[in-house]
N, C-alpha and C positions, 0 to 999 in steps of 0.2 A: 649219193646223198638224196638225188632226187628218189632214185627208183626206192630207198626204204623208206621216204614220206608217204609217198602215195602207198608203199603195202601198208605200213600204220593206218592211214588215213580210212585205206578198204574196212582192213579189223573193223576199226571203231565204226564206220559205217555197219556194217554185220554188226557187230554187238548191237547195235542200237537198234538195228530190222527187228535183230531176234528179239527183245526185248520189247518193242514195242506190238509184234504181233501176239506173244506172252501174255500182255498187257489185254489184249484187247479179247483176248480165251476167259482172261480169270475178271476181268471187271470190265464185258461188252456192252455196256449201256452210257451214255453220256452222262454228265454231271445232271444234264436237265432232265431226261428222261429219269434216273434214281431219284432227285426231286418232285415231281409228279408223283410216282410212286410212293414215295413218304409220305404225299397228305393224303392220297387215296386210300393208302395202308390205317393213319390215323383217324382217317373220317371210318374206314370200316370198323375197328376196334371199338369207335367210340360207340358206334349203333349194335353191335353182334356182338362182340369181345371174340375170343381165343374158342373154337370149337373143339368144347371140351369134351363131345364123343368121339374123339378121333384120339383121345388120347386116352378111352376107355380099352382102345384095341391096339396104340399104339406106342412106346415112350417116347414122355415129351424132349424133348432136344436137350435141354438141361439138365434133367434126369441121364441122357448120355454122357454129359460134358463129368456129370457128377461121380458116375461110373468109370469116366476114364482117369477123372482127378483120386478117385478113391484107389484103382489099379494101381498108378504109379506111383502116390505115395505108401503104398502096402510093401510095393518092390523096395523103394529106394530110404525108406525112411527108417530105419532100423535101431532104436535105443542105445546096442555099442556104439555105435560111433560116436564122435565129438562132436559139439557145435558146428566149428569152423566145417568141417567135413559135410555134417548134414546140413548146413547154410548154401556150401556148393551144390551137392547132390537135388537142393531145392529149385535153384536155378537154373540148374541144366532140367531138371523136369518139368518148370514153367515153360520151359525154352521150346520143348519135346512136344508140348500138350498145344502153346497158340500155333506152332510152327502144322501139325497136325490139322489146328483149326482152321488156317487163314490154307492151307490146303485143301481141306472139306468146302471151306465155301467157295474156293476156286476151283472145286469140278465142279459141287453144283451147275453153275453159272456156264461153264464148259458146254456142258452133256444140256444146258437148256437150251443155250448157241446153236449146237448140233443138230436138235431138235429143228430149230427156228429154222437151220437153212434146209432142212430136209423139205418143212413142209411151205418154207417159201413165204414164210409172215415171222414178224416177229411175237405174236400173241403171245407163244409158248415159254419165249424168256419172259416178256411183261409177267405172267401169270405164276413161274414159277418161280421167280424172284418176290414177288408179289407175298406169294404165301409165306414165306422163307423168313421176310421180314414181320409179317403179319406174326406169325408165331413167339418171335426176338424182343415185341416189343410190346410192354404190358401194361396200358392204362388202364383198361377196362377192372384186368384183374387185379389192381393197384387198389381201383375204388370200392372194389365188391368188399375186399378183405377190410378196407378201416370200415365202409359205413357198417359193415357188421359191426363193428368194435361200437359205433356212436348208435347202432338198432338198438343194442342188447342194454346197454348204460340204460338208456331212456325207457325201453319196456320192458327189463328182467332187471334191472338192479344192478349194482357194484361186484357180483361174484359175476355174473355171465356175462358184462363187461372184460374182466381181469380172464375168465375159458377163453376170450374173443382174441384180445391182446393178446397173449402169449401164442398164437398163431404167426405172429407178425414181429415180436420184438422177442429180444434172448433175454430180458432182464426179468427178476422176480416177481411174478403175476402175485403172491399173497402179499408183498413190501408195498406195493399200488394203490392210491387211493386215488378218490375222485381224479383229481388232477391231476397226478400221476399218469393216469391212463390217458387222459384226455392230450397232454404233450406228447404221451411215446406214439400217440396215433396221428400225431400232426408233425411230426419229427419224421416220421415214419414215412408220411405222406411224401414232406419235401426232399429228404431223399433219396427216395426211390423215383420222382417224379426227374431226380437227373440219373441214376443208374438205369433206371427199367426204361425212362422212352426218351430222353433226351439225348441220352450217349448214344445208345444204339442208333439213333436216326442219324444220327453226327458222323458216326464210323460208319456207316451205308453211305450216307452222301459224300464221301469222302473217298472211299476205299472201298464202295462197293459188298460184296458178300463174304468177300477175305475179310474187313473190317468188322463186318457186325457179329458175325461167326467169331471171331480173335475175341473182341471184347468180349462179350458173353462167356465165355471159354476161362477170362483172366477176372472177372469179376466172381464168376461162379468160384471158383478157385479159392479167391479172397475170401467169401463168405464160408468155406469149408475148410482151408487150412490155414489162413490169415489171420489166428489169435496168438496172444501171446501168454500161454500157455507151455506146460515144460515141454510138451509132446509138441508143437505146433512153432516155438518161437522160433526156433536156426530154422527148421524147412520151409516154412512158412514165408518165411522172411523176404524171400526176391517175389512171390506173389502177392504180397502186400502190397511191397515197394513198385512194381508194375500196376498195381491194379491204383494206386493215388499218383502214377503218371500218367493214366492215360485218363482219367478222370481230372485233370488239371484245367483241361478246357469247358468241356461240359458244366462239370458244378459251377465255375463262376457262369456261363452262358445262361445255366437253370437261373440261378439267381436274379441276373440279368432282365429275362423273361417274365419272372413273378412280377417285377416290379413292373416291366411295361405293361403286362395286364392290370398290375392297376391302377393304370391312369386315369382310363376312359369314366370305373365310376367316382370314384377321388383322387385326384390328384395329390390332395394333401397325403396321403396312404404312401404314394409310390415314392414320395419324398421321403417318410418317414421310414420306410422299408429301406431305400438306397442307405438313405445313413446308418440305420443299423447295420444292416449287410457288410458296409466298409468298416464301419468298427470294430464290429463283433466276429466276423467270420473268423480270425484268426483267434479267438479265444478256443477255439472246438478245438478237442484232441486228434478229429483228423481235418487234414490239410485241403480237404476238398466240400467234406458233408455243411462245415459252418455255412457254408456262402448258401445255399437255396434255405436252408433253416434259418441265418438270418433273417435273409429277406422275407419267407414266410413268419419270421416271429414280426417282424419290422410293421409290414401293412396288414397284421391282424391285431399290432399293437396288445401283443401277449409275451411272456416269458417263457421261454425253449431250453432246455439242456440242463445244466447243473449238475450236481450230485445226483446219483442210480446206482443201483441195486443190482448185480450180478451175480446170480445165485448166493453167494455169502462174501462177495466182492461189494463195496461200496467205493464208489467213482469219485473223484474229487472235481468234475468236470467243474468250468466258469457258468454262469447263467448268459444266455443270449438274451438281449434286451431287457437289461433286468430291472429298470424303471417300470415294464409292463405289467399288466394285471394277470392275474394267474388265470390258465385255459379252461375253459370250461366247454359241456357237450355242444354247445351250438357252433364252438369254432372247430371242432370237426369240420362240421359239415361246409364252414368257410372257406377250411382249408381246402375238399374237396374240390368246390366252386371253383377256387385259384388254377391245381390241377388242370380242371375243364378249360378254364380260360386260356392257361398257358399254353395246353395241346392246340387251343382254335386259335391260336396267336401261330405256332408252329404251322399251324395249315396254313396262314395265309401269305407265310413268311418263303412257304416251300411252294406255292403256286406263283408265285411272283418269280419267284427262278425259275422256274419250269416255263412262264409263260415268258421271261426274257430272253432265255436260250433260246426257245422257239421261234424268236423273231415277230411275237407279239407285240412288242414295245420298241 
């Protein structure tokens, strides 16, 4: 009795070696060290953005993800089949593509390791993790693309406005007027401001380069095979449904975040935003985007969402904050500001862990 406890005992000792030296190949950086790196990553974006001649010579990462997403659904998504069939065949190929991913970013991370003990510093990981995420995560080019949409309004008019937008949103650029555009670019703003740099920072501090690689991977996915469309609904379907689980936390956190930014210049705002946020988020058709569009309809004290125009689809969506005044070009650029505010809220939120870990406090 004794003697097969203790061999039990050994296993599970060895599993757990093995497992934890695993652990320390695919995500070698401590929680405080990935946090440092997140505001340093976000302070560089905000001043450089994403170096886009490297991507004159190179494809950018998502452009791969997109190519991998485009391969396997070419293989596996096939017209005979049935729903139920192509519902499964969907799921085993998200399954195929994050499992693929949270492996790419765990050799990354590997082969920097390797690197780092070779030359006996660790700069090599710092740096090359550094870059990995700097790429994943996109404020910069968040902001370049709407303020074009609020340039073009202001100095070329309501048609080079509507060229602008349709860069940025899938709905009917000629159904758009003034306000029309002015919500899909602030809509535009606050969601993306939780899929492009909130999530991604969240799945790095978290899980490291497995996490931010996966996300990226299932989000990109969502945005290419996640409508519901005849070709897209059954395969589609388990990318959808992973890409608004693992955005569950992020979007309320964005939300979150908006409002604490704006406390500092009104208070009265970040109250009004909270309560929209709690009300209204759950009016959106999806389960994660209401919450930062709230709270950015809420302390911009404007109205977001409603009925839109899908090529020749007309949306029944709810209006967010629909007591608010309708948007106009200068809350663009508000919303921008908010963005800004949110990322330098993020910085100070990830130097504060980085400098607890560190045994600064």
């Amino acid at each position: 009795m004794d003697w097969h406890y203790q061999q039990s005992n050994y296993k599970h000792k060895d599993m757990m070696t093995t497992l934890s030296t695993m652990t320390e190949y695919l995500i070698p950086l401590s929680i405080g060290s990935r946090a440092g790196i997140l505001a340093l990553v976000l302070i560089g974006d905000a001043i450089i953005g994403e170096p886009e001649i490297l991507w004159r010579r190179l494809p950018h990462p998502v452009v791969l993800f997109g190519r991998g997403i485009t391969a396997t659904s070419r293989i596996l998504n096939r017209h005979p089949r049935h729903g139920r069939t192509r519902r499964m065949l969907g799921i085993l190929g998200i399954t195929f593509l994050v499992i693929l991913a949270l492996a790419t970013g765990g050799a990354i991370s590997s082969i920097a390791l390797s690197i780092s003990h070779q030359t006996t510093t660790l700069w090599p990981l710092f740096l090359i993790e550094g870059v990995v995420v700097t790429v994943l995560v996109a404020g910069r080019s968040l902001d370049h693309h709407v303020r074009a949409v609020a340039t073009a309004l202001s100095d070329h008019g309501l048609d080079a406005a509507r060229t602008a937008v349709s860069m940025i949103v899938g709905r009917n650029p000629a159904a758009l007027n003034q306000g029309a555009i002015c919500r899909a670019s602030i809509e535009t703003t606050a969601e993306n401001l939780s899929d492009g740099v909130v999530a991604p920072a969240f799945y790095y501090l978290v899980l490291g380069l497995p996490g931010i690689v996966a996300y990226k991977m299932i989000n990109t996915a969502d945005s290419m095979i996640g409508y519901k469309s005849a070709r897209w609904l059954a395969f589609g379907w388990g990318a959808a449904r992973l890409d608004d689980l693992v955005n569950l936390i992020p979007a309320r956190l964005t939300g979150v975040l908006i409002i604490i930014a704006a406390i500092l210049p009104r208070p009265a705002q970040a109250l009004r935003g909270g309560r929209v946020m709690w009300r209204d988020a759950g009016k959106h058709r999806s389960p994660n985007a209401g919450w930062p569009e709230a709270a950015m309809a809420g302390v911009l004290e404007i109205q977001l969402a409603g009925p839109r125009q899908y090529g020749v689809r007309l949306s029944t969506d709810q209006p967010l904050n629909p007591e608010g005044r309708q948007a106009e070009g200068k809350d663009i650029l508000a919303a921008l500001s908010y963005l800004w505010k949110t990322i330098g809220l993020m910085v100070v939120l990830l130097t504060l862990i980085w400098a607890v870990c560190a045994g600064l406090f």
